[in-house]
C-alpha positions in Angstrom: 86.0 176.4 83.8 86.2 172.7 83.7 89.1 171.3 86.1 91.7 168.6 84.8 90.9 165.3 86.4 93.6 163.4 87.7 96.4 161.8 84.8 95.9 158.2 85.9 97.9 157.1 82.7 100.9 159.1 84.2 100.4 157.4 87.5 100.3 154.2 85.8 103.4 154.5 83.4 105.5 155.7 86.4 104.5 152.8 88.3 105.1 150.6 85.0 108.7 152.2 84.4 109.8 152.0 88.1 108.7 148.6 88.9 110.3 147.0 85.2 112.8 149.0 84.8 114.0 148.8 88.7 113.8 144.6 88.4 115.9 144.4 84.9 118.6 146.6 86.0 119.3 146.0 89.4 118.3 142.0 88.9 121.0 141.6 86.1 123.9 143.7 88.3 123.3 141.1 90.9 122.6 138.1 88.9 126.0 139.0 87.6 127.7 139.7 90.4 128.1 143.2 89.4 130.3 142.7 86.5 127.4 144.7 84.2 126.9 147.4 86.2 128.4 149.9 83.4 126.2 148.6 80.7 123.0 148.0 83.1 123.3 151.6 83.9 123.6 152.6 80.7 120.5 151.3 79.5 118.3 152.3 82.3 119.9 156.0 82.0 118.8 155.5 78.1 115.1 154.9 78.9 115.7 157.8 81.7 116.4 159.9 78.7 113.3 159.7 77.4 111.6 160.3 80.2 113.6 163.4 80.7 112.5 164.4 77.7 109.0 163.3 78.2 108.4 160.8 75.0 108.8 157.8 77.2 106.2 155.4 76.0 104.6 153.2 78.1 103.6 150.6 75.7 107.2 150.3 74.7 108.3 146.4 76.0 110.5 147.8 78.5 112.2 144.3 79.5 112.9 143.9 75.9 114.5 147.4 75.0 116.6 147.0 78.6 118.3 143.5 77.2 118.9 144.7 73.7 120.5 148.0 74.8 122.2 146.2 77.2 123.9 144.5 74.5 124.0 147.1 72.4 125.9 149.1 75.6 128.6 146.2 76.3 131.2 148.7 75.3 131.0 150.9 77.9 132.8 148.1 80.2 135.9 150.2 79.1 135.1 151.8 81.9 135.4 148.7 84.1 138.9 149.6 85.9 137.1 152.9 87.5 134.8 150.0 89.2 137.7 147.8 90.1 139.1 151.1 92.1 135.4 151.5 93.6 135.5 148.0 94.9 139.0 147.9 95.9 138.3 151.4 98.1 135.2 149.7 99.1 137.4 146.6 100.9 139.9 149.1 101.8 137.1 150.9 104.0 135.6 147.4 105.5 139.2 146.4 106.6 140.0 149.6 108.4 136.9 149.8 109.8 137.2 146.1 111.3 141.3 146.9 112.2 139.9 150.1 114.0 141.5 152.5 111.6 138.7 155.0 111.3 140.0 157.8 109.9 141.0 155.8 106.6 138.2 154.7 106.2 136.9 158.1 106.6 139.5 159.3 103.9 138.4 156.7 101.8 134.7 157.2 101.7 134.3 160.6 99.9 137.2 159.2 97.5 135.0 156.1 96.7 131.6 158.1 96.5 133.8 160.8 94.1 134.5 157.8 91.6 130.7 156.8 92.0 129.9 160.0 91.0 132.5 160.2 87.9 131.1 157.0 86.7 127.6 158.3 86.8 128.9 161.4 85.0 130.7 159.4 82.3 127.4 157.1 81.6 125.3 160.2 81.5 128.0 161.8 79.4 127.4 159.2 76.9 123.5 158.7 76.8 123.5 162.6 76.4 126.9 163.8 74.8 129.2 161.9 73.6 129.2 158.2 72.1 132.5 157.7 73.9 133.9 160.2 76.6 137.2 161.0 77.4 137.6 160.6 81.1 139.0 164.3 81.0 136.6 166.0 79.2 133.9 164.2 81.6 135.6 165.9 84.6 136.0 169.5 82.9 132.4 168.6 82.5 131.8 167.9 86.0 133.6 170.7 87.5 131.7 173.4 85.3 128.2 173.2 87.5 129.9 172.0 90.9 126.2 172.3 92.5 125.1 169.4 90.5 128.7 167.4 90.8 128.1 168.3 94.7 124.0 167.0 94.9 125.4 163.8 93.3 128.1 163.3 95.6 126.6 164.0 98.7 123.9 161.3 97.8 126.7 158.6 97.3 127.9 159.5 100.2 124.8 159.0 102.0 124.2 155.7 100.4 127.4 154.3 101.3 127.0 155.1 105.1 123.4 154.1 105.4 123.7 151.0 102.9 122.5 147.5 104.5 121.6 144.5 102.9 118.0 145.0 103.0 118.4 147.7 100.5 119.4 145.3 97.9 115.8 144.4 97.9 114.5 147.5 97.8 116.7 148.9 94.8 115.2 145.6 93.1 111.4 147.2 93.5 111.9 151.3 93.4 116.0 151.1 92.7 114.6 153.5 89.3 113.8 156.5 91.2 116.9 156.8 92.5 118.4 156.3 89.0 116.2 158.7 87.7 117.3 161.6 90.3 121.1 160.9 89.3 120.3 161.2 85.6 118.3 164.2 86.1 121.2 166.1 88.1 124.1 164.8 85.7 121.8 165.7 82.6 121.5 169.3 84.4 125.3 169.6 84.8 126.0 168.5 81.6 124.0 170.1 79.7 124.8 173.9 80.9 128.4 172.7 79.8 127.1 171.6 76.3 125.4 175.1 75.8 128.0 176.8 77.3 130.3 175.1 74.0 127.4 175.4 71.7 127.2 172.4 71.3 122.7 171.5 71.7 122.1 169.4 69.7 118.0 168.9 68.4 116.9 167.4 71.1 117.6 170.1 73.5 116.2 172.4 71.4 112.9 170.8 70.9 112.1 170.1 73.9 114.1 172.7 76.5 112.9 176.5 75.7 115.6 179.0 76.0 114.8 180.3 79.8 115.6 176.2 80.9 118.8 176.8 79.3 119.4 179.5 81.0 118.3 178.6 84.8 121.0 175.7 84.4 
């Protein structure tokens, strides 16, 4: 029995989506000063989708499809106020933590990574779901596999204590992967609550069997 060699073409077209995709997202959040984080997002979580369910192509002109769904994605930036709150709990935390008062800052850090996580939800919500989510609906959503809302969280969480400027650079190179494991868990969450209203569409069907269904 002949063995399968090694898939350098999947090695190559991770590589080829984590270093692009990494550089065009995280590159236009900072080059705007964060004001397109929503739609940024959104368009990396839509090439995430495809690689979720595995008919990402790596010929596809990654840079090009980021910019014109990024365009495409301008609306979600009615979600803008949840990221004001995010920054403004952000400051909040920095100015009790240089006025000594710890234990705000300690309230407000699984607040702030909470909101993260909604707003990860709600994008996810929307590449997978819904065209536009109601805020509610996205935390019934939430709420209905808490070990997924939880794995999300938790990682927020983490990146909020151990962030440091360096990582800015870092998200710029292999930023995706972290994407990527966000998507993956709000796609798990979210999709459990879809079947659980009926509600698969093709796409789940095609390419998730019935015993992935039910594992979530």
């Amino acid at each position: 029995m002949k063995k399968k060699g090694f898939d350098w073409r999947a090695l190559t077209s991770a590589i080829h989506l984590i270093a692009v995709l990494s550089a065009v997202c995280f590159g236009t959040i900072y080059l705007t000063l964060g004001i397109l984080t929503l739609p940024a997002l959104t368009s990396a979580f839509l090439v995430g989708k495809d690689v979720i369910y595995k008919r990402f192509d790596v010929y596809d002109s990654l840079a090009k499809r980021f910019f014109r769904q990024l365009k495409e994605e301008m609306g979600m930036m009615r979600y803008f106020p949840l990221q004001l709150i995010i920054i403004v709990q952000l400051l909040g935390m920095y100015a009790a933590g240089r006025v000594g008062m710890l234990p705000l800052a300690y309230v407000l850090l699984p607040c702030m990574a909470f909101l993260m996580t909604l707003v990860i939800y709600i994008i996810a919500y929307h590449v997978f779901y819904e065209k536009k989510p109601d805020v509610i609906r996205v935390i019934i959503a939430m709420f209905y596999r808490v070990q997924y809302l939880m794995t999300i969280w938790v990682l927020m969480i983490l990146v909020s204590i151990l962030f440091q400027t360096s990582m800015l650079g870092i998200l710029l190179i292999i930023g995706e992967v972290f994407l990527l494991l966000l998507e993956a868990a709000a796609f798990l969450g979210i999709t459990a609550y879809k079947r659980a209203k009926g509600d698969l569409n093709d796409d789940d069907r095609e390419h998730f069997d019935e015993d992935f269904f039910n594992k979530i």
